[in-house]
C-alpha positions as YAML, in Angstrom:
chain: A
units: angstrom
residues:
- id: 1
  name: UNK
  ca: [16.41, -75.74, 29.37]
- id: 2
  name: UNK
  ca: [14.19, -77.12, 26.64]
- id: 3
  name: UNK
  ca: [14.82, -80.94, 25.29]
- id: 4
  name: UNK
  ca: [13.95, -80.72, 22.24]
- id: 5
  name: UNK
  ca: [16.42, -83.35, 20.40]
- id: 6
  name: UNK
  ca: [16.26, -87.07, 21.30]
- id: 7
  name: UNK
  ca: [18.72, -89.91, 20.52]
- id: 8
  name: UNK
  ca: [19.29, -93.36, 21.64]
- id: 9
  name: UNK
  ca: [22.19, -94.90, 23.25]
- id: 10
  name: UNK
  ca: [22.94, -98.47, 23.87]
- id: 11
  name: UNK
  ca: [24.92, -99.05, 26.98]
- id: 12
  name: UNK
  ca: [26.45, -102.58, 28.19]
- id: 13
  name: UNK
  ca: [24.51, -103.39, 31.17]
- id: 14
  name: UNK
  ca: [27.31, -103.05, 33.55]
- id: 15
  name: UNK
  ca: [27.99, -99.84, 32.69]
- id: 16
  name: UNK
  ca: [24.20, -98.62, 32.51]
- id: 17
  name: UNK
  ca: [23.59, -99.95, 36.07]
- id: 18
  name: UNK
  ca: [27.14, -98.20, 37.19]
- id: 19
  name: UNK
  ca: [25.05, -94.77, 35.69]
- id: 20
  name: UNK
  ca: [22.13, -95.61, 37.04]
- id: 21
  name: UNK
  ca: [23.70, -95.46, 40.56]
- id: 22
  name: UNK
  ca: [25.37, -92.67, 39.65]
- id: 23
  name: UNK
  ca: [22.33, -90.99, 38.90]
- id: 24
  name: UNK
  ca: [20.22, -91.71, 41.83]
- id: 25
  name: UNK
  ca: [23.13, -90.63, 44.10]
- id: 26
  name: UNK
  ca: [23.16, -87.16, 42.59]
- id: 27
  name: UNK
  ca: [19.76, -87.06, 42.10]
- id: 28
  name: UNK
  ca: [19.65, -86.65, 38.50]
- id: 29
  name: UNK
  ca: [18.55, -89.00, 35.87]
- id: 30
  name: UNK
  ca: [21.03, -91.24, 33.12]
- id: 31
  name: UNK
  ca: [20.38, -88.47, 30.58]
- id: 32
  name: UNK
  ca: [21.55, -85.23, 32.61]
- id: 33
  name: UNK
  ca: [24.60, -87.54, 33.30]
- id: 34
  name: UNK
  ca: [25.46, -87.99, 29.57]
- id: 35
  name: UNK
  ca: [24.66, -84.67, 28.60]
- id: 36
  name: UNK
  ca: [26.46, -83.04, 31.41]
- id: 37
  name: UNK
  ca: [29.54, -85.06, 30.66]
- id: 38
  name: UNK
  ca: [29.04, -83.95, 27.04]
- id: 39
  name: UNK
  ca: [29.32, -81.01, 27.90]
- id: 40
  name: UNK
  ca: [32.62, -81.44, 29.69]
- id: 41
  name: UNK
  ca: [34.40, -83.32, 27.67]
- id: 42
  name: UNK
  ca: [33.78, -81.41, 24.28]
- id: 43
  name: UNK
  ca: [33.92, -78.06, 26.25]
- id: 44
  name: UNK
  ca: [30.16, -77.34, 24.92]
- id: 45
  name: UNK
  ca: [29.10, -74.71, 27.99]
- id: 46
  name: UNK
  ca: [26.71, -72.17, 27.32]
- id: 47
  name: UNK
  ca: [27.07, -68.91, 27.08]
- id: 48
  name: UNK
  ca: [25.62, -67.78, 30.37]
- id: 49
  name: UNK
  ca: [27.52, -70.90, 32.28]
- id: 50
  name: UNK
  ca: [30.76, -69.13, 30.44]
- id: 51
  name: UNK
  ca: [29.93, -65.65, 32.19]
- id: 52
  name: UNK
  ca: [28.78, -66.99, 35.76]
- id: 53
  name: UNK
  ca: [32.26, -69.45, 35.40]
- id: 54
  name: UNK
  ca: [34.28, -66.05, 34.81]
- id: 55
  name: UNK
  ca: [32.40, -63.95, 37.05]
- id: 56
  name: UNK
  ca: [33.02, -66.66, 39.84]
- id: 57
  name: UNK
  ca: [36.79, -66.48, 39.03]
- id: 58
  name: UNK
  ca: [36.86, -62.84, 38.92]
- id: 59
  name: UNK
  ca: [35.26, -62.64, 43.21]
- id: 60
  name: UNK
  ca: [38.13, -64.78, 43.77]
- id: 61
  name: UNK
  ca: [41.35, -63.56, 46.02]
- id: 62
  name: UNK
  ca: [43.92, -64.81, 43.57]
- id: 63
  name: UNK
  ca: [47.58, -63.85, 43.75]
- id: 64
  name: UNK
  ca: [48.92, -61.89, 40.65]
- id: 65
  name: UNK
  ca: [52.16, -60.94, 39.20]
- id: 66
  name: UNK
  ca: [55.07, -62.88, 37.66]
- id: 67
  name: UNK
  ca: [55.88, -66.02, 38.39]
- id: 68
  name: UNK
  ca: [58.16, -65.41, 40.85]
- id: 69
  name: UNK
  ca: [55.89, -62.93, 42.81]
- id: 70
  name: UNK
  ca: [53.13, -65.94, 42.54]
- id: 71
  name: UNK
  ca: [55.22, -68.36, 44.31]
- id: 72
  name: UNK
  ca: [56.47, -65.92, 46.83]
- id: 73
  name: UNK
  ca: [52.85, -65.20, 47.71]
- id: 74
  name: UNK
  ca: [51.77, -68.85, 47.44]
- id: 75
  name: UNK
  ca: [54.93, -70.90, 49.23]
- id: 76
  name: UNK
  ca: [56.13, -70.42, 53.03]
- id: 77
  name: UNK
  ca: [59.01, -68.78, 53.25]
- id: 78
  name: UNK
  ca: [62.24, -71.76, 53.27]
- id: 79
  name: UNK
  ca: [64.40, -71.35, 56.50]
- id: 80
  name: UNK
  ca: [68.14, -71.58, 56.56]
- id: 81
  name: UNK
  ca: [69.64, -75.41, 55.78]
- id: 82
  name: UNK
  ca: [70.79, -76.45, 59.51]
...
């Protein structure tokens, strides 16, 4: 992706170090951090991250049906009350 846009955010230290950490955990920098959490809290995705997220869902085994047919299929059968 192309970075074309720049901006300028002041951070309290303890919070930039608490980033920074972040950051060099994940190997990433500060600013994929803030744009990646952008992107998760305002729901900005791409369109091709939007595809590959409902492609992913689509592979997966997931039970279907009503309600009641979900929680049959998803919850062990109770036994009898002694």
């Amino acid at each position: 992706m192309e970075l074309i846009k720049k901006t300028t955010i002041l951070f309290e230290p303890e919070l930039y170090q608490q980033l920074a950490s972040l950051a060099h955990d994940r190997q990433s920098s500060v600013g994929e951090l803030v744009r990646s959490a952008c992107r998760s809290q305002y729901g900005l995705a791409t369109t091709r991250a939007r595809v590959a997220a409902v492609a992913e869902m689509a592979a997966m085994s997931l039970p279907t049906g009503s309600v009641e047919e979900i929680k049959r299929q998803s919850m062990p059968p109770v036994g009898p009350l002694p």
